[in-house]
C-alpha positions in Angstrom: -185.1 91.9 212.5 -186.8 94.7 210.5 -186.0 94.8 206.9 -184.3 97.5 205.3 -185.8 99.5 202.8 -183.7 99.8 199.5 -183.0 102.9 197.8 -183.2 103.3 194.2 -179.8 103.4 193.0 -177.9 101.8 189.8 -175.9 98.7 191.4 -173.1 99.7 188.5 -172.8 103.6 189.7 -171.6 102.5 193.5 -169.5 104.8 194.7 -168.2 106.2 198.4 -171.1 108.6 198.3 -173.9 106.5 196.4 -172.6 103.9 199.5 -172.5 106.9 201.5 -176.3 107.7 200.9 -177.8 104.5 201.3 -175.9 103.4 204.4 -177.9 106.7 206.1 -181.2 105.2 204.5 -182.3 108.9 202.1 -184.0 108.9 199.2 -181.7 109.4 196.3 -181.6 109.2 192.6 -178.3 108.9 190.6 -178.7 110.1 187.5 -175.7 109.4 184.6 -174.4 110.7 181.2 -171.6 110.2 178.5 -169.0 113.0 180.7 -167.3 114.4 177.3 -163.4 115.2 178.4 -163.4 118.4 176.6 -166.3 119.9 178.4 -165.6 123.4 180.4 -167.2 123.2 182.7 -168.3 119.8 185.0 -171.2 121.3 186.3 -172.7 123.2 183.1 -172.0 120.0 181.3 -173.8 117.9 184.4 -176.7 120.4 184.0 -177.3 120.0 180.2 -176.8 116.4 179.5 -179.6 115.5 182.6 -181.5 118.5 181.4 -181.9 120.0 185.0 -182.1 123.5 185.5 -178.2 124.7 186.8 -179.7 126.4 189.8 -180.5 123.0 191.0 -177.2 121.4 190.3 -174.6 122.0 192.5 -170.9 122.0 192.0 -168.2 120.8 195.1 -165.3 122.8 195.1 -162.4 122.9 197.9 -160.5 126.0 199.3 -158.5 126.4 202.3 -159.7 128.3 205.0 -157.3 129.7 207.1 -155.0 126.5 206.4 -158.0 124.0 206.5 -159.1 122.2 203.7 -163.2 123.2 203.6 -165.7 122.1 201.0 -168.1 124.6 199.3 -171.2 123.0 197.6 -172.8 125.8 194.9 -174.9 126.2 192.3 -172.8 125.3 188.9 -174.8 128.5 187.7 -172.8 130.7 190.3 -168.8 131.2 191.6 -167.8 130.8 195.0 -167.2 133.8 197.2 -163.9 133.0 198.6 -164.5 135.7 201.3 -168.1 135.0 202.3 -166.5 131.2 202.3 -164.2 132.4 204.9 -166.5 133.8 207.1 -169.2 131.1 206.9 -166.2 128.7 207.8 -165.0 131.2 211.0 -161.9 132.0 209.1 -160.4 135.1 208.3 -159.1 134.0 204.6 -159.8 131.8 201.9 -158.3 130.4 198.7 -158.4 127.8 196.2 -157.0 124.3 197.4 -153.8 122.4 195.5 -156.0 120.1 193.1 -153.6 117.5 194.7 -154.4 118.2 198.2 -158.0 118.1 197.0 -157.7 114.6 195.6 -155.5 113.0 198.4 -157.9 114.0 200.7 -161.1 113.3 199.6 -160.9 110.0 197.2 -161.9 111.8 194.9 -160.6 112.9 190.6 -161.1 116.2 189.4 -165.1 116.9 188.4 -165.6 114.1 190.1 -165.4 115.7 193.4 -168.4 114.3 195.7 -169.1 116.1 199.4 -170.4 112.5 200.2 -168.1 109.7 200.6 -164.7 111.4 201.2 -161.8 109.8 202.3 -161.6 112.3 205.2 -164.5 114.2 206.0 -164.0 118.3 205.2 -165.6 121.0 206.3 -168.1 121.6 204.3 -170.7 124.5 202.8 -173.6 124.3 201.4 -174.7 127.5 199.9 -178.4 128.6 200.7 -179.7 128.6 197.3 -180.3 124.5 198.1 -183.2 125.4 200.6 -185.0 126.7 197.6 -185.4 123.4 195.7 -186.8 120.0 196.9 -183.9 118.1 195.6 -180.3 119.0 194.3 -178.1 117.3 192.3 -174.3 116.6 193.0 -171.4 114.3 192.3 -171.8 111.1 192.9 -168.0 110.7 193.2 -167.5 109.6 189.2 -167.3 112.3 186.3 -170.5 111.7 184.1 -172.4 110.7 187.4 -174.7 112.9 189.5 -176.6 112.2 192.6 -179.9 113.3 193.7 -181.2 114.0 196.9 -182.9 116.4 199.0 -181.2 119.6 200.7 -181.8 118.9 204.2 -180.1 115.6 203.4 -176.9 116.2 201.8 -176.5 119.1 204.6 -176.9 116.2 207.0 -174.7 113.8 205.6 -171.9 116.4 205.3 -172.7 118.2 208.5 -172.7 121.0 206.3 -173.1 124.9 207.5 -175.4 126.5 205.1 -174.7 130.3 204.4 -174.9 132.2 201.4 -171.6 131.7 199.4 -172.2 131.9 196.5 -172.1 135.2 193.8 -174.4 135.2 191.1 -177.0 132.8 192.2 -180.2 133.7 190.3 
C-alpha cells in the first residue's frame, strides 16, 4: 500500500477544515496568531498579525440566498455585494444570515467561520480576486488561526462558484 504523503500542518491547530484539507491530500499551510477579542475586524486583524497583504486574505461570510444559506469567500480588503451574490448563486435576493443560523450550520464561532469543514456543506462563493494570487489565506475554523492554500483548491474543496462578488477589491 502506497504511502501517504503528509501535509505540513501544526498537529495542535486540527480542525474540521485543517482535517478537511489533508483528508483531500493539498498543500496547505496554517498559519496562527494571538486573535485579540477587541479586534474590528477578523480579517484586517488576520491580515496584520501574519503580515499578508489583505487582498490575499479572504474573509467567509454567510447570507441567504433566496431562503438558502450560501457562503461568500472575499477578500477582507473588500464587502460583499449582496446583489452580485444573488445572482452568482441563481437567486433573485440576498441578505445577511442569522449569526445563529450561521453557527448551527456550519460548526463553526463567529470569526472563526471556515468554508472548509462545515457541519453541512453550503453553497459557497469564491470571489474572483483568488485567481489572481497563488495562495489565499482563510479560516482554518478557530479565531486566531488561518489556513493557506492555493485558489484552485479551496474552490475544489468547497465546490465553490467563482464570480466576482466582491466591491472594492483593489
Amino acid at each position: 500500500m502506497a504511502k501517504k504523503k503528509r501535509q505540513p500542518r501544526q498537529q495542535q491547530a486540527a480542525t474540521p477544515a485543517t482535517l478537511a484539507a489533508a483528508r483531500a491530500e493539498v498543500k496547505f499551510t496554517t498559519h496562527s496568531y494571538e486573535h485579540d477579542p477587541s479586534a474590528p475586524s477578523y480579517g484586517a486583524e488576520a491580515a496584520e498579525a501574519l503580515g499578508i497583504a489583505p487582498e490575499r486574505v479572504f474573509k467567509t461570510l454567510v447570507a441567504e440566498v433566496d431562503g438558502t444559506l450560501t457562503v461568500a469567500v472575499v477578500p477582507v480588503s473588500a464587502s460583499l455585494d449582496l446583489k452580485a451574490l444573488a445572482s452568482a448563486a441563481d437567486g433573485k435576493r440576498a441578505v445577511m444570515a442569522d449569526p445563529a443560523a450561521v453557527e448551527r450550520s456550519t460548526g463553526y464561532v463567529l470569526g472563526g467561520i471556515s468554508p472548509l469543514g462545515q457541519r453541512r456543506p453550503l453553497p459557497t462563493v469564491l470571489d474572483e480576486s483568488a485567481s489572481a494570487h497563488a495562495t489565499v489565506c482563510v479560516s482554518a475554523g478557530r479565531r486566531g488561526l488561518e489556513i493557506e492554500l492555493a485558489p484552485d483548491d479551496l474552490a475544489a474543496l468547497t465546490r465553490a462558484a467563482r464570480a466576482p462578488i466582491a466591491r472594492g477589491v483593489s
